[in-house]
Structure formats: C-alpha cells, structure tokens
C-alpha positions in Angstrom: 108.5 75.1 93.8 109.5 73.4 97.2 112.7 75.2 98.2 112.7 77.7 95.8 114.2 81.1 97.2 115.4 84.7 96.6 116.9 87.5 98.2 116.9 90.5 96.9 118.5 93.7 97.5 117.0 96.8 95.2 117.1 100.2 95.3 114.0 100.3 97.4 115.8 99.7 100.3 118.7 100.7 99.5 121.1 103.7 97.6 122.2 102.2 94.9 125.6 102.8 95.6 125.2 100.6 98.3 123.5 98.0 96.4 127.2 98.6 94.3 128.9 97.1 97.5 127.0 93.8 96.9 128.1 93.6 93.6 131.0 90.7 92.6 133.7 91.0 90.0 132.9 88.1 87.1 136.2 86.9 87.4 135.7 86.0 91.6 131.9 84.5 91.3 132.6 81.6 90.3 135.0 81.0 93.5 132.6 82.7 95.9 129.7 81.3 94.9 131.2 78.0 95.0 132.1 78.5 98.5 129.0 79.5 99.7 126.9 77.2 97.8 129.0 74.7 99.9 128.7 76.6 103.1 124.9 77.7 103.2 124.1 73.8 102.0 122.2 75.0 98.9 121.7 72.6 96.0 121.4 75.7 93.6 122.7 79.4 93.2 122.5 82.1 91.0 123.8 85.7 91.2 122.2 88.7 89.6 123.5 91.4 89.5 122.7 95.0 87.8 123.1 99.0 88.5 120.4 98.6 90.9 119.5 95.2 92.1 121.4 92.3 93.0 119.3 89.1 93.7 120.2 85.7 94.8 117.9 82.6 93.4 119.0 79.8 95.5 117.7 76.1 96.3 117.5 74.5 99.7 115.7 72.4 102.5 117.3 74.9 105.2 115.4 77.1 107.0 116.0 81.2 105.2 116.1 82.4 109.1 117.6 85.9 109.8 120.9 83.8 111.2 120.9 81.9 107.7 121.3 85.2 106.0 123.4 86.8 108.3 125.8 83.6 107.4 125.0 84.0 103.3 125.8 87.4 104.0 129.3 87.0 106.0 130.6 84.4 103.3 130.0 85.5 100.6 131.2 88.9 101.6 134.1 88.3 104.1 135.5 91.8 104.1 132.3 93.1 105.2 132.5 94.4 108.7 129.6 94.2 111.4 128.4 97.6 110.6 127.8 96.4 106.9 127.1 93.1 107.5 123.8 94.5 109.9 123.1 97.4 107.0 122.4 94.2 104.5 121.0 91.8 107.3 118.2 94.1 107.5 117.4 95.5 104.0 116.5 92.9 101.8 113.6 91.9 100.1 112.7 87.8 100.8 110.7 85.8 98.5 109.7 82.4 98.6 108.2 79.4 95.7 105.4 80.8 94.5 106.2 84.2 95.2 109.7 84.0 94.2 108.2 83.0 90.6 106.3 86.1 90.2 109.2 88.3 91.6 111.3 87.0 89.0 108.9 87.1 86.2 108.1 90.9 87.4 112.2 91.4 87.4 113.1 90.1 83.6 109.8 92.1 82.4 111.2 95.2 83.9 108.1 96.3 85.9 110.2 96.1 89.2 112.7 97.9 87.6 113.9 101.9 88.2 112.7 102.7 85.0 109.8 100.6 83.8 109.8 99.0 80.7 113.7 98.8 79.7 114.3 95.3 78.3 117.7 95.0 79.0 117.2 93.4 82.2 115.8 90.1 79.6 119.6 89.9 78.9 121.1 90.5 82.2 119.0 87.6 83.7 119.8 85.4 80.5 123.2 85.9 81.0 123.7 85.6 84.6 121.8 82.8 84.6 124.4 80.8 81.6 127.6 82.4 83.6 126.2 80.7 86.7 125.0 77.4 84.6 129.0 77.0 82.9 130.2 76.8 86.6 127.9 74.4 87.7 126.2 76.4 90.2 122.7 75.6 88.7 120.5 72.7 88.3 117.0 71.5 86.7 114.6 73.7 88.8 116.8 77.0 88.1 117.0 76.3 84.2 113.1 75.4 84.3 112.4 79.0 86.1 115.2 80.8 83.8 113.7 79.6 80.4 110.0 80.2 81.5 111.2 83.5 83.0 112.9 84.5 79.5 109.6 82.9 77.4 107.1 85.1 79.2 109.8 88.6 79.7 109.3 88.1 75.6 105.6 87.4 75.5 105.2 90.7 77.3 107.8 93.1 75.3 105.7 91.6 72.8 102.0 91.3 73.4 102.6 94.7 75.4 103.7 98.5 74.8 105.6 98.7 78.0 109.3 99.1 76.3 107.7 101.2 73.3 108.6 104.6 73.7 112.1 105.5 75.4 111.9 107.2 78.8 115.8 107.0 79.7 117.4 110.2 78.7 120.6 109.0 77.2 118.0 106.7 74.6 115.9 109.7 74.4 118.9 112.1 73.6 120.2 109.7 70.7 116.8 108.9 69.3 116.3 112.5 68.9 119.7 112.9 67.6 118.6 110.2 65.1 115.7 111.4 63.8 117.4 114.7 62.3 119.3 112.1 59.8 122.9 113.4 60.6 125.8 111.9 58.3 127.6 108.9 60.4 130.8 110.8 59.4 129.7 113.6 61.2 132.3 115.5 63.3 131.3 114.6 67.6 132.7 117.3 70.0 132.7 115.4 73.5 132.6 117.3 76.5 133.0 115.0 79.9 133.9 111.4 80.2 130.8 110.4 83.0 128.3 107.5 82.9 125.7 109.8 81.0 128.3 110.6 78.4 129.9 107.3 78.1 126.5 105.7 77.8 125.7 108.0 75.1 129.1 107.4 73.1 128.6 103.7 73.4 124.8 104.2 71.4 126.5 106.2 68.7 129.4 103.8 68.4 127.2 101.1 68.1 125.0 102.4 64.8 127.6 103.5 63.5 129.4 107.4 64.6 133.2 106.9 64.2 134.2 110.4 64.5 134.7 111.4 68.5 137.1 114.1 70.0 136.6 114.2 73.7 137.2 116.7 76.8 137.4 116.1 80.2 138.9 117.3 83.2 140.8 114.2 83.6 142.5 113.2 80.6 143.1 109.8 82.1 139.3 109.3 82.3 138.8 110.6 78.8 141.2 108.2 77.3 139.4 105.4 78.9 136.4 106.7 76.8 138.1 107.3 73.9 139.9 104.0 73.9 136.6 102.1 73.5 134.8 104.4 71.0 138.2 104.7 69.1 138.2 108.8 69.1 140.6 111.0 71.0 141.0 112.8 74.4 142.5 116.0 75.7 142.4 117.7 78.9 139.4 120.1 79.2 142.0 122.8 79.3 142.4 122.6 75.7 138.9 123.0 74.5 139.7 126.4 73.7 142.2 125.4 71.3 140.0 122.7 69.1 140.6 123.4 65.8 139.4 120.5 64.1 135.3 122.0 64.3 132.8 119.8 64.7 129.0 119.2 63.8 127.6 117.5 67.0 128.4 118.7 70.4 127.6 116.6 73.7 128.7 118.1 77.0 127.4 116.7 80.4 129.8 117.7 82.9 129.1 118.4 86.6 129.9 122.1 86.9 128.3 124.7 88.6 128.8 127.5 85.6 128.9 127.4 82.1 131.6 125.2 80.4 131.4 126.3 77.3 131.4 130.0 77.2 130.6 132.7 74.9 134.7 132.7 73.8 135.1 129.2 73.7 132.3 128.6 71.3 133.7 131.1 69.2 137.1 129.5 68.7 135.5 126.5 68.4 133.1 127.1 65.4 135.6 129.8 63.6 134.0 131.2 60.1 131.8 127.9 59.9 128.1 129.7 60.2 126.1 126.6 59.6 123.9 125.5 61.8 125.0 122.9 64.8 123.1 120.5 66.9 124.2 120.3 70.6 122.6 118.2 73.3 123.4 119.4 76.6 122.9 116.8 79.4 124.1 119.0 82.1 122.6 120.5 85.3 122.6 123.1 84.9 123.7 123.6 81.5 127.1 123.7 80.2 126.4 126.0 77.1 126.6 129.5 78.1 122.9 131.5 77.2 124.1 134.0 75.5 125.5 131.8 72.5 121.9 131.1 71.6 121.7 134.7 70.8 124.7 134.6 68.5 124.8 131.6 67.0 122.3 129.6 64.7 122.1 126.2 67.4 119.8 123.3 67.9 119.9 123.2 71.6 118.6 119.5 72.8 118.8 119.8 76.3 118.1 117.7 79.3 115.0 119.2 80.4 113.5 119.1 77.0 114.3 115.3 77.3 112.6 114.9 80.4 109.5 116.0 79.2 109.8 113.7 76.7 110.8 110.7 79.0 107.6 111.8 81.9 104.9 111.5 78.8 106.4 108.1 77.5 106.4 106.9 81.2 102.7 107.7 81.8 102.5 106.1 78.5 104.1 102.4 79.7 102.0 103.1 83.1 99.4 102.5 81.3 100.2 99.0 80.2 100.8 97.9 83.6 96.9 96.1 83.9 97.8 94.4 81.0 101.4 92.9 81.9 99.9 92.2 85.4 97.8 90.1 83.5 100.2 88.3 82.5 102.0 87.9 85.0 98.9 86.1 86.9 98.4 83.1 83.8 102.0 82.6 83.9 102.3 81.9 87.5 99.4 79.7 87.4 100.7 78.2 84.2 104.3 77.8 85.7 102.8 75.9 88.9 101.4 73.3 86.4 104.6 73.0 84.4 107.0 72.6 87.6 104.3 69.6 88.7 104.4 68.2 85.2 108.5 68.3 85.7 108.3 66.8 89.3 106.4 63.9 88.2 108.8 63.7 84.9 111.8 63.5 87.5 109.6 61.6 89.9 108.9 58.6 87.7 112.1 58.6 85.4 113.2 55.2 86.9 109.6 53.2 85.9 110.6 52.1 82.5 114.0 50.8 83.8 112.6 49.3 86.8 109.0 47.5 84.5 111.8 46.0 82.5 114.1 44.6 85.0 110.9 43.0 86.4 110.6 41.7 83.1 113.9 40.2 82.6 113.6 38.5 86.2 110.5 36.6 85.4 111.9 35.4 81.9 115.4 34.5 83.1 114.2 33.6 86.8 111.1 33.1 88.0 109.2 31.3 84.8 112.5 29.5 83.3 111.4 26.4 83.4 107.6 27.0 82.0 109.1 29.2 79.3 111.6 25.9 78.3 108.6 24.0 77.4 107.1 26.9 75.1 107.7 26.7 71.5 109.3 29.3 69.4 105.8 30.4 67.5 104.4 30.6 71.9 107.4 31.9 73.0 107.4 34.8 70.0 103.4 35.5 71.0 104.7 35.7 74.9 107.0 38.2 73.8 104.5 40.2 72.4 102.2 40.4 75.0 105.1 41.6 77.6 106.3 44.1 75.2 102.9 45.5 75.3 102.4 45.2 78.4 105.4 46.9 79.5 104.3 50.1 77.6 101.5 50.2 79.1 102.3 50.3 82.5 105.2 52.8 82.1 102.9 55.2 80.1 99.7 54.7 82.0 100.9 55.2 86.1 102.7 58.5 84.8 99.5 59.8 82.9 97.1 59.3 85.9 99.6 60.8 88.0 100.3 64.3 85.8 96.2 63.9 85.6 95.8 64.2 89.3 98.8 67.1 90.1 97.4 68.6 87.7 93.6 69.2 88.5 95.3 69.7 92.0 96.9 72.5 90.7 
C-alpha cells in the first residue's frame, strides 16, 4: 500500500454546505484533475464526491506535508481565496496505506456515512471511480482498492442488516405510502419544489406514479420539478383554485404558518368525501389542525416518520460489531492481495527475460556444440530447456508470494 493516500473532507469537520464548495462540476474534472495530477506529481487521482464528503485517493512518493496540501488545495481550486484556502487547509481528515484501506472500505459500506447504512454510497464510489478511470487519472493500485472496496461494501449489505430498515425520511415517507397499495394512477397534489420534495417525486417517478400537479412559490423552481417527473407547476398562489382533486397530497414547504388552510382544503377536495392520504414533511406542519377535525385524512407526518427512522437506526447500530468485523479480515485480507499483486507486477519480466537467456545460449553461446548434435539429441535438448524454463519462471515467483505472504 506504499504511497497510498486520502484526504478527506466530511461533515465532521465541516457544514456541509461547505463541503458543497469543494465539490466539481463533471464536466470540469476531468481538466482539473488532470492539472493537478500533473502539478502535485501524483501517479494516481480519484475524486469523490457526495452531499457530504468529498475525498481524494491519490498515489505518490511525495511527502503529504501541510504545504503539499495547501498546493492540492490552491490548484485544484484557483478561485479559492486565502480565507478559504486556510478554512480547507485545516479541516481535513488524512489517511494513509493501511489506514486509507479501512477508511475507504468504512466509506463504500456507509458506516462513515451521515446516515448509517444507506448503500447508495456502493454506487457513488463505483462510479467515480469509472468517470476518473475513462480519463485516465487511475492506475493498477486504485482499480485493485476500487474492486476490493466494491466486493466487500456487497459482502456486508449482504452478510449484514445495516441497510435493512429505512431510517431516511423521504424512504420512510414513500415506503409507508407504499404499503397502503395506492393505484399508480393515483392523482399527487405537490406542495413545494425543495430537496425533500424533489427527492420524494423522484421515488414515486421511479416505481411508477405518473400523475403530479405541483405548487411552489416559485413557479420557475416548480417547473424544474415538474420537467423531470413529467407533471405540471403553478405558482403557489393558485392552490386555491385546483380543481383537478387529487388523492395523495405532499407538502414540505418552509413556512412559518399553515399552508394549506382550513378554506384551501375545502376548495381543494369539493363534494369528494373519501378519504385522502397526506404526508406532511414540513416543520412545522403545513396542514392546518383544524382540517383533521373536518375531514376524514390519513395524516403521515414528519414526526411520525422520525420515530420510525430513530427505532430503525438503533436497529442498524446494532450491526455495527458485526460489519467492524468485517472490516478487520478485509484489511488483513487486502494487505495479502496488494503483496500478491506487487510480486505479480514485480516479476512480470521473468518469463521474457528466462527465455531470452535461452535463445542466447542456443543461437550464441553453445552454436557450435549444438551443430554437432543430431536431430533425435537436438529434439531431447529442446525438451529439457522447455522444462526447464517453466520451472524457473513458476518456481522463483512461488517462493517469493510464499515469503510476502507469511510476512504479511
């Protein structure tokens, strides 16, 4: 793991806004990167980056001194003044080999993540890793770490309950929206075009909802939303005059009062009396109390949810022992594997060097003696080298993975 690094900056040391600041547009890593793969002398970079962490794995024989990262820091991020530059100098997390290994193996199974146990980060690391790999910012020790990163992120999703019960609101909102087996036809009242709601949309979308009307006070931003789930947006000024009904409501919004009042909810439901499920992600809540008195309503609401998400979180706390676990063999097991591949690399020139020697001495060195040979001793010669040559490329590299190995 010689030269092995990462740097990471997480929300541990920082707001995650400003771990935002770090963060680089796909379309400009490839030239950045480039740059200061060139610039820091590193033989290998790759860039991570989610809603709270972005991580550097890099390669190289330089010393990873405070200057060094002041210099990563002010090339890769030119616009960056002092102030910044000195914010990120000093609040970063540094690992190195070994410990780099286990950070990363900790990262992709999510147990250094905000919320413990989502597997998404598996995919974020996969594909950083192949976006940084097509530029040709990577080499063999990155893809060796990246594939037995991936391997043993699965063997834990799998041999472990850490990502069995959803703890994230927005999972927990639609799982319980799923569970009351609501048509995919069904009519979806959308109030606010935020993260929470977008995020929300985008699980509905994706298994199958097609029907979204959407509210926000900018229309601009609700187009945006509407645009991707293929629905439609108004100003939230209009609510009031929604006449199409609708079966599910969501509303997140970030106001102080009541959004939905007493006489909007009334224009909004007409003579329909049948029942209708709204989840309310809003703090505080965006549907006014006293429609719960009026109106027959299955109220899901954000605290409810965060009951739900604090019990399934003491529930993937208590698979932590058991990932750690992990974690511990496949370090150990990954130190024997990178040996196994240094000796690979090492020793990949002994077959074309044994037979070069080989050629020499028939061509060269015993010409003359192998002249005087007939064809039935020349064909027995042959033979013999043939074997010979086998063995000595097979034997110097098994003694050698031998010996690394017990080192190890």
């Amino acid at each position: 793991m010689r030269n092995l690094h990462i740097l990471a900056f997480t929300h541990r040391q920082l707001e995650v806004s400003q771990v935002g600041l770090l963060h680089i547009e796909p379309d400009q890593q490839v030239d950045r990167l480039s740059l200061l793969k060139s610039k820091c002398n590193l033989d290998e970079i790759m860039f991570l980056s989610t809603c709270n962490r972005v991580e550097f794995i890099f390669s190289t024989n330089d010393e990873v001194s405070e200057q060094f990262i002041h210099d990563f820091l002010r090339t890769l991020y030119p616009d960056f003044d002092e102030k910044s530059l000195q914010l990120f100098s000093s609040s970063y997390e540094y690992y190195l080999e070994l410990n780099a290994v286990k950070h990363l193996l900790k990262v992709a199974s999510s147990v250094d993540s905000m919320i413990l146990g989502e597997r998404e980060i598996i995919t974020q690391v996969r594909t950083s890793y192949n976006s940084c790999k097509a530029a040709g910012l990577t080499g063999d020790n990155i893809r060796l770490l990246i594939r037995y990163t991936i391997e043993t992120a699965k063997r834990i999703y799998t041999e472990t309950n850490i990502a069995q019960r959803p703890v994230s609101v927005v999972s927990l909102a639609y799982h319980t929206l799923s569970a009351k087996n609501i048509p995919l036809d069904a009519r979806v009242l959308v109030v606010g075009a935020g993260v929470t709601n977008t995020n929300m949309l985008r699980f509905l979308k994706k298994h199958g909802f097609k029907d979204f009307t959407i509210y926000n006070r900018s229309v601009e931003k609700a187009k945006i939303l509407a645009s991707e789930v293929e629905g439609d947006a108004f100003p939230l000024t209009e609510l009031i005059n929604h006449a199409k009904g609708f079966d599910v409501l969501i509303t997140c919004t970030g106001a102080e009062n009541a959004v939905i009042t007493p006489e909007i909810y009334k224009k909004l439901v007409g003579d329909d009396k049948s029942e209708k499920t709204i989840i309310d992600l809003a703090i505080p809540h965006d549907l006014h109390p006293d429609i719960l008195k009026s109106y027959v309503v299955d109220h899901i609401t954000v605290d409810f949810l965060q009951t739900i998400s604090k019990k399934n979180l003491k529930e993937r706390t208590k698979e932590i022992i058991h990932v750690e676990q992990i974690l511990a063999e496949a370090v150990l097991a990954y130190r024997k594997l990178y040996n196994q591949r240094e000796i690979e690399l090492a020793m990949q020139d002994v077959p074309k060097t044994i037979k070069e020697i080989k050629q020499n001495a028939l061509e060269h060195v015993f010409t003359k003696e192998l002249n005087e040979m007939d064809e039935n001793s020349k064909e027995t010669l042959e033979k013999i080298l043939e074997f010979m040559e086998k063995k000595y490329v097979s034997l110097p590299m098994k003694m050698a993975k031998e010996i690394l190995l017990n080192k190890a």
